[in-house]
Each structure stands twice: as structure tokens, then as C-alpha cells.
C-alpha positions, 0 to 999 in steps of 0.5 A: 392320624393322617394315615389311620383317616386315609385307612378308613376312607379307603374301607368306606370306598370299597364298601361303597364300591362293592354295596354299588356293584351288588345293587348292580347286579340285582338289577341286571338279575331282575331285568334278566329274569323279566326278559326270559319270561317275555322271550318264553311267552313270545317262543310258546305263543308263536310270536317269533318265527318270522325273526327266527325264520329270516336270521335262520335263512340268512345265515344258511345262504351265508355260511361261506367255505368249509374252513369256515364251518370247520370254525363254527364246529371248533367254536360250538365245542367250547359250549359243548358238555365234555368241553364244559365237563372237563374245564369245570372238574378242572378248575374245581380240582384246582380250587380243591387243592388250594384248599378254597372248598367254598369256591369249588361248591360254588362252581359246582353248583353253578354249572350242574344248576344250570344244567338242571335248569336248561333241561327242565326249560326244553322238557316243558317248552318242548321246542322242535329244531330247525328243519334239518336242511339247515343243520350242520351238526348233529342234535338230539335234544329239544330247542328251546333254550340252547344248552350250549349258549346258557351252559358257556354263559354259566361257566365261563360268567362264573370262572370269569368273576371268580378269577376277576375277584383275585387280581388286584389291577381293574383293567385285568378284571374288565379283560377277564369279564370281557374274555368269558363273554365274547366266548359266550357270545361266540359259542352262541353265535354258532349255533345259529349259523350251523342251524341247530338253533333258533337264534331266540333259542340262543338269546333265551340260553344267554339270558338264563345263563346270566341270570343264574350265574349272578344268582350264584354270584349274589349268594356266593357274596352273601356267604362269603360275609358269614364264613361259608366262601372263602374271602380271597375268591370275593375280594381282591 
């Protein structure tokens, strides 16, 4: 009797524990999303030159020695499309194998979405780079937002809950989670000190990626309850 009580305690405390994070994450979405619109709104209006202006300047007169920008060069590769390209088909193919189809769907849907949605942001926004005395890489697409910041976002946001979803022990779940966003971080941080973005360009990437992987998140959670995603990726 004793033990069937402590069964049920635990269900409802996990229970609980999950509709929590879940309310968490709506927020955080919907926060998010008012943060893009208002960034957006500031980027088209012109409001945000002088901050982008001054940081661009700063980081260009601090850029250090070569082995440095080497650094920012390796480190922009790791929100590049090929990086990006080749962890996601093999991390899709991993799941394929496993037999864990949902996931793969999901991961796929998740980094093509925010592909699709990053490209339609710059066609409209329209956004020019940098003047080129700042650049030190090379950029051929429009500015606004940086494809490299919410495509890293997308991508290792997504990898990162899944993975933190399959083990057991919290503090591995709070280092995955933390890992995929100090690479995020650092992917983004790059692009303004190589001078291919404005930095509001990499704050807008970092918001939508967020805001689209949780998106992703929410519904994979919601799928999972009907069948469509497999249990194990959603619970440890």
C-alpha cells in the first residue's frame, strides 16, 4: 500500500513538474516573439544605429592578433550551413537507425523551418551589411537576421532538449542545455567581431531561433502525447 502511495506521488510530481516547464516555455515563446517584433520594428525604423554603430567600431579597433581572428573564423563555422548540414543529417540518420522516426521528422523540420524562416526575415527586412572595412569574412546575402546566430540557436536549442530529455541525471540535463547555448552564444558573438553583422542582427537571430525551437519543442511535446513522437526522446 505504502509503496502503490509513493508510485502515485512520484506520477503526480512529474506531472506537475512537466505542465511547469511547459507553462515555462509558452512564456518564454510568447516573450520572445514580442522581442523579435519590437527589435524588427526598431532594425526598419532606423532606431538602432548608433548602438550597432558604436559595438560594430569597438570590436574592429579590438580584434587582437591573427590567431585570434583565426578563433572568430573556426567559431563562425559552427553556425555555418555545411557545419550545420552535415551534424543534422547526422544526427537524423542516428535517429533514423534507432528506429526513433518522429525525432528525425522533428530535427528536420526544425532546422529547415528556421531556414525558411531566416531567409524570408532578410528577403523583406532587406537589411545591408556592415561597410565592408569591417569585414573580415566573406557574406553575400542580406543582414538582418544573422543566419548563423538563429540557425546555431535552432540546431543545437533542438539537439540539446532532445539529448537532455534521455538522461536521467538533472545536472547532465542543465550541462547539455548550457553547452548548446554557450555554442550559440559564441557562434553569434563572432559574427559581430568579425564585422559581418550588426550586433541587433545577431540579438534578432538568437531571439527567432529561440522562439522556433521551442515552437518545435511544444508541438513535439504535444505529439508525443498522441503517439506521433516517440516517448523515450520527451521523457527520460
Amino acid at each position: 500500500m505504502r509503496s502503490s502511495l509513493g508510485n502515485l506521488f512520484n506520477q503526480l510530481r512529474d506531472l506537475a513538474a512537466r505542465q511547469v516547464l511547459t507553462l515555462a516555455a509558452v512564456l518564454v515563446l510568447l516573450l520572445g516573439l514580442w522581442a523579435l517584433i519590437a527589435l524588427t520594428d526598431r532594425v526598419t525604423e532606423g532606431h538602432s544605429e548608433h548602438f550597432d554603430m558604436a559595438l560594430i567600431r569597438w570590436f574592429h579597433a579590438h580584434r587582437g592578433p591573427p590567431a585570434l581572428r583565426d578563433a572568430g573564423r573556426d567559431l563562425t563555422a559552427l553556425g555555418g550551413v555545411t557545419v550545420l548540414t552535415l551534424v543534422t543529417a547526422a544526427v537524423t540518420g542516428f535517429l533514423y537507425i534507432a528506429r526513433k522516426h518522429g525525432a528525425a521528422i522533428l530535427v528536420l523540420v526544425a532546422v529547415l523551418g528556421g531556414l525558411l524562416i531566416g531567409s524570408t526575415f532578410k528577403h523583406f527586412v532587406h537589411r545591408d551589411r556592415p561597410p565592408r572595412e569591417f569585414q573580415e569574412a566573406y557574406v553575400f546575402t542580406k543582414s538582418f537576421p544573422s543566419g548563423h546566430s538563429m540557425l546555431s540557436a535552432v540546431t543545437y536549442l533542438t539537439l540539446g532538449a532532445l539529448l537532455a530529455q534521455v538522461v536521467g541525471n538533472p545536472w547532465l540535463r542543465v550541462y547539455i542545455i548550457a553547452v548548446a547555448m554557450f555554442v550559440t552564444f559564441l557562434v553569434g558573438l563572432s559574427r559581430v567581431y568579425l564585422g559581418v553583422h550588426w550586433p541587433t542582427d545577431v540579438l534578432a537571430g538568437w531571439t527567432a531561433g529561440l522562439v522556433w525551437s521551442l515552437l518545435c519543442l511544444l508541438v513535439a511535446r504535444k505529439l508525443q502525447q498522441k503517439g506521433a513522437v516517440e516517448r523515450e526522446i520527451e521523457e527520460a
